[in-house]
N, C-alpha and C positions, 0 to 999 in steps of 0.2 A: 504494500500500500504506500504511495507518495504521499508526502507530508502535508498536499491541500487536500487529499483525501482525507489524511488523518485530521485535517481541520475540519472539514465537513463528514463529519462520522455521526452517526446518529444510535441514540436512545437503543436498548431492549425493552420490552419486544417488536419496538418501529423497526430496527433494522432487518431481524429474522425475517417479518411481514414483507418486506418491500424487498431482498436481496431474493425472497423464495416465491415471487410473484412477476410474470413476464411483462414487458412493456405490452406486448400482443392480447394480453388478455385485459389491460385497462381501457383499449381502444373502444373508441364509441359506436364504432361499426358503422357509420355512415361509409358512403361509397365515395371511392377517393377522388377528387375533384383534380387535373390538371390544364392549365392554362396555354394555348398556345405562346408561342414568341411575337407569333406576330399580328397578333389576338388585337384591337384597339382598347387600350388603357378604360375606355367608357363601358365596353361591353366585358370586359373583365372584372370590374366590378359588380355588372348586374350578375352576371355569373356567381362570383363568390356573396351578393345577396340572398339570390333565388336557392342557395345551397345552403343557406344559413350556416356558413362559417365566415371566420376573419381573413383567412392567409390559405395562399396555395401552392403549388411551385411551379416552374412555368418552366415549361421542356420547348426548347431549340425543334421542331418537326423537319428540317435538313439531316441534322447531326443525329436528331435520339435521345442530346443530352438534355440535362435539366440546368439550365443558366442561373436563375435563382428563385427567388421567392416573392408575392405580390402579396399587400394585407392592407388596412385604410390606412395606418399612418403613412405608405406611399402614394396611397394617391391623394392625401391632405398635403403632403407636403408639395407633389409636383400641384396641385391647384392652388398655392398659395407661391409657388414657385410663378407661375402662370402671370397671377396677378401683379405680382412685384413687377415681373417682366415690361410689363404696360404702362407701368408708372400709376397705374390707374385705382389702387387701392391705397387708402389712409387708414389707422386703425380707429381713428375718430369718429364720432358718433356724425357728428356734422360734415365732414367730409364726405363721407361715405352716404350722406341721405340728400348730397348736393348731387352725386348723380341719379337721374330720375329716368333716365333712359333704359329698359330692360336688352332693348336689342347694343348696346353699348356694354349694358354688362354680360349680358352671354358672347360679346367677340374678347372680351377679357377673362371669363372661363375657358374659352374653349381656347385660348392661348397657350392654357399649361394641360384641359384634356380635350384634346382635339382629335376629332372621330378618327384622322389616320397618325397618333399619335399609339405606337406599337407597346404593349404591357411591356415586354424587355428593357426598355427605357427607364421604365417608375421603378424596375426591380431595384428591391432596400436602397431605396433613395433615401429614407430614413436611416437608415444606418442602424434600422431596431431589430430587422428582419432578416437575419442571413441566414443560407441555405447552409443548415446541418442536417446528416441522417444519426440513425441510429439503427440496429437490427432490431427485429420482433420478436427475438429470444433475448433479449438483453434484459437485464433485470429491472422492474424500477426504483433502485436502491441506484444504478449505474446513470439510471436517467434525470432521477433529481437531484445527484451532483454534477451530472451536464447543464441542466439548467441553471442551477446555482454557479459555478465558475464559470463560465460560458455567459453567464447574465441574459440566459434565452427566456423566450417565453415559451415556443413552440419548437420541435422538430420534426422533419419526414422522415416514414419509419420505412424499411427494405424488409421484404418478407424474402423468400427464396429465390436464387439464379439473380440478387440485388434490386429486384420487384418493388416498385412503389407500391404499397399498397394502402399508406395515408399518410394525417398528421395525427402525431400528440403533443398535447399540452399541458402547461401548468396547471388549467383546470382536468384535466383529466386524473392526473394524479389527488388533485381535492378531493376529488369523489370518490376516488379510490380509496384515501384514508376517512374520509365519512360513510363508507359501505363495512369498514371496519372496525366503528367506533368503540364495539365496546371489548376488543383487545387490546385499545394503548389511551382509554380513556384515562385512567389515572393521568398520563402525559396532557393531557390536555385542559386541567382543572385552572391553572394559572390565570389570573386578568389578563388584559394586554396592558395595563399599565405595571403589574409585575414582574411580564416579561421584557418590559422597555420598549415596549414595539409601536411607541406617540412619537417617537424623534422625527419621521416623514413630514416633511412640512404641506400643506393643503395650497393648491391652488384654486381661488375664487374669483367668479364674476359676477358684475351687479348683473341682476334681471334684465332691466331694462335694456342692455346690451346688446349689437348685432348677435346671430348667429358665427358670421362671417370673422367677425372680432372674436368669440372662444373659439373656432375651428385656428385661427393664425395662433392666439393665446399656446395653444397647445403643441401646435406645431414649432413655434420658439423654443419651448422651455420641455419640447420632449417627455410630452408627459398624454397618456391617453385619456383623461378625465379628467373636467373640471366640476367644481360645486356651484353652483348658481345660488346666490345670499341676496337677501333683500336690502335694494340699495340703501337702504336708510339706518336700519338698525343691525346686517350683517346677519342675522338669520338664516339657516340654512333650509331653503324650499324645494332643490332639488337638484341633478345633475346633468350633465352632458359629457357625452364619449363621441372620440373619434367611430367610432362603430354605427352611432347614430346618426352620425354625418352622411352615413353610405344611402341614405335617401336622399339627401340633397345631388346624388354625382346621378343614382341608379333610376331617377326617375326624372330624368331627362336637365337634370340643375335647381328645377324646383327656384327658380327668380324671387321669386312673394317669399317663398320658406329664407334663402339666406338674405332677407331682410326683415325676419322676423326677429320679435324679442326673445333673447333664446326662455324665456322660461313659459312662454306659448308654444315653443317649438318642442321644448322638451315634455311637456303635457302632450303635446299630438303624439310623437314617439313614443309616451306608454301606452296611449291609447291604442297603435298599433300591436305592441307587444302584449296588450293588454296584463298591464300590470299595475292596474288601480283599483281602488277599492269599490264599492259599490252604491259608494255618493259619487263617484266619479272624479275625485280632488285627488294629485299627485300623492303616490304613496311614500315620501322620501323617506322615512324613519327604517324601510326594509332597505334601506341601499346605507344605512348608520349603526354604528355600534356607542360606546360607553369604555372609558376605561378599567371600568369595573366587569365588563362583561366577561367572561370564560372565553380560553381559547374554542372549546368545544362549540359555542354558541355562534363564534365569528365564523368559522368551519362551517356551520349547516347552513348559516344566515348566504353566506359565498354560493354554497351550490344550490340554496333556496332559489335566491334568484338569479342565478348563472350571470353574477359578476366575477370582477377581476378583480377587487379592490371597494372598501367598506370606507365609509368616512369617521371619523372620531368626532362625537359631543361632548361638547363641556356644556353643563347648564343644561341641557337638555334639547338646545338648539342651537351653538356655536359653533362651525366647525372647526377644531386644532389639530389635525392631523389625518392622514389616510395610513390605511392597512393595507397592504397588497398581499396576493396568493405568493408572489416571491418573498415578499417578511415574514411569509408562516413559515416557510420550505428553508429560509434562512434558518429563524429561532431554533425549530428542530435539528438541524445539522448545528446548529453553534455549541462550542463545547461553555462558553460561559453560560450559554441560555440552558443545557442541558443541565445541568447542576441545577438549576430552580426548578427542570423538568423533573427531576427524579427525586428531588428530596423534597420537594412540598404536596407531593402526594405521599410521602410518605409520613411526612407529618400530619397530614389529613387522616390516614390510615390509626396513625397510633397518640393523636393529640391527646386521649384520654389517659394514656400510659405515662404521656409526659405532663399530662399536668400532675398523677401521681409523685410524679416522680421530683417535680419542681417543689411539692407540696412537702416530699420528706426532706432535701437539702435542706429547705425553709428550717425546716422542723429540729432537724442536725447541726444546722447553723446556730440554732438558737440556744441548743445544750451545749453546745460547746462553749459559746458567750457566756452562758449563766455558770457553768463551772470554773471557766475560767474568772468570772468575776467573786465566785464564791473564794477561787484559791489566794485570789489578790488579798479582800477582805481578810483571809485567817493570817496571811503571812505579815499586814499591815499593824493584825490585831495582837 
């Protein structure tokens, strides 16, 4: 074992579980989506829409090979690539509602995704998305320390004779330890403010704000989710991901949408994904944890609603920090975080023993004081 292995070593019985469990059998078993090369960047996103995944890999149809990888933070970044190009985008509220022209701004869309603008092009234009595999007999003890050093989120897995036969991901692996909760549930008892896992700092936008303004927001600062707060008092009402963007590209740019406020824009998007409650008001509180909450809690709340990342409350609506599926996969393989992992369930296990036990030192402490002050007194006296 190499020594960032041995940094990222994980807990018994997490590690027995994931070294004795194949990458092949966490797979989600969807059918595996390939991209042409020379596929147009517009219709390759409706593609990885309609397929309801993020990322694909996009094979060379000349050669055979696979070039690399496409997912929305490329094609946020080449449409924001696009615009800058034109001179034509400001991040200002007023800038940006001084053009009124639609057919002016879709010639400055289709600048950066232009219908024979080739997916090969956008491949990890971000720089978030590179083309790793991995085999399907590999373990996933082998695969969440690839994600972990590697700082991946996703890889394509090779089944036999080196066969694409899909992607897995970091959410893949979540579900995987939530199908197993109750073998390394003890590991899982800790807060995330126990574990340290508040230091991520939150990126926020007022409401009021373009869409068009968090889609750039994001694409600067290389982050796939922002929290939408209320301009006034900073309240957390709800959020926006690049993922949710993929309506704006997949249904033809959607004009009216990226000039809407993103926190109407982001209401329509649950409403698609229907993920609101049954007054119809944005459910944000399922997309937020507490740092009081149980790792176990943030874990099911993740696969509850197939995010990638939970926001952190203070107060009950402030948000100060976000959680990702890679801080869990971190905390688990960290050896300082492993130390809280094993010994605070174990003092959950036996707190009754030690409070015994505190109760007799107490007790021990005390005769030996009073003897001791007995002996002073006779030797005084």
């Amino acid at each position: 074992m190499s020594e960032t292995e041995k940094k990222r070593d994980f807990p018994e019985p997490l590690a027995g579980l994931m070294n004795s469990t194949s990458v092949g059998e966490i797979m989600s078993g969807r059918k595996p989506v390939i991209l042409d090369s020379e596929m147009s960047t517009v219709a390759a996103t409706s593609t990885l829409a309609k397929a309801g995944i993020s990322s694909a890999p996009i094979k060379d149809a000349k050669t055979g090979l696979f070039v690399g990888m496409l997912d929305y933070n490329d094609v946020a970044h080449l449409l924001i690539a696009g615009l800058r190009a034109r001179r034509s985008f400001d991040s200002s509220r007023n800038s940006f509602e001084s053009s009124s022209s639609d057919d002016a701004l879709r010639t400055v869309l289709e600048s950066g995704l232009s219908p024979s603008m080739p997916a090969r092009l956008a491949s990890d234009l971000s720089k978030m998305n590179p083309l790793v595999h991995i085999s399907d007999t590999a373990s996933v003890l082998e695969l969440t320390r690839l994600f972990i050093d590697k700082d991946l989120h996703r890889v394509c897995v090779l089944g036999g004779e080196n066969t694409f036969i899909g992607v897995v991901s970091q959410s893949d692996v979540l579900k995987f330890l939530n199908s197993r909760e109750a073998v390394i549930k003890p590991l899982l008892q800790p807060t995330v403010k126990e574990l340290g896992l508040m230091h991520r700092p939150v990126v926020t936008i007022p409401a009021d704000r373009h869409v068009l303004e968090a889609l750039e927001l994001m694409v600067n600062l290389k982050v796939s989710s922002v929290a939408v707060v209320d301009e006034t008092d900073g309240d957390l009402l709800t959020a926006i991901t690049l993922t949710d963007c993929k309506k704006l590209i997949s249904r033809g740019h959607k004009l009216a949408e990226m000039r809407m406020d993103v926190r109407e824009f982001a209401a329509r998007v649950r409403t698609d994904n229907a993920v609101e409650n049954d007054r119809g008001s944005d459910t944000f509180p399922f997309f937020a944890v507490h740092g009081s909450t149980k790792l176990e809690h943030v874990i099911k709340k993740l696969v509850a609603v197939r995010a990638h990342r939970l926001f952190i409350l203070h107060g009950g609506t402030k948000p100060v920090g976000v959680i990702a599926i890679s801080d869990i996969l971190s905390c688990l393989a960290s050896k300082k975080r492993r130390n809280c992992l094993v010994f605070y369930p174990l003092f959950l296990q036996y707190r009754s023993d030690f409070f015994f036990l505190d109760a007799f030192l107490i007790f021990f402490i005390n005769v030996l004081s009073s003897s001791f002050l007995i002996s002073s007194f006779s030797y005084l006296a």
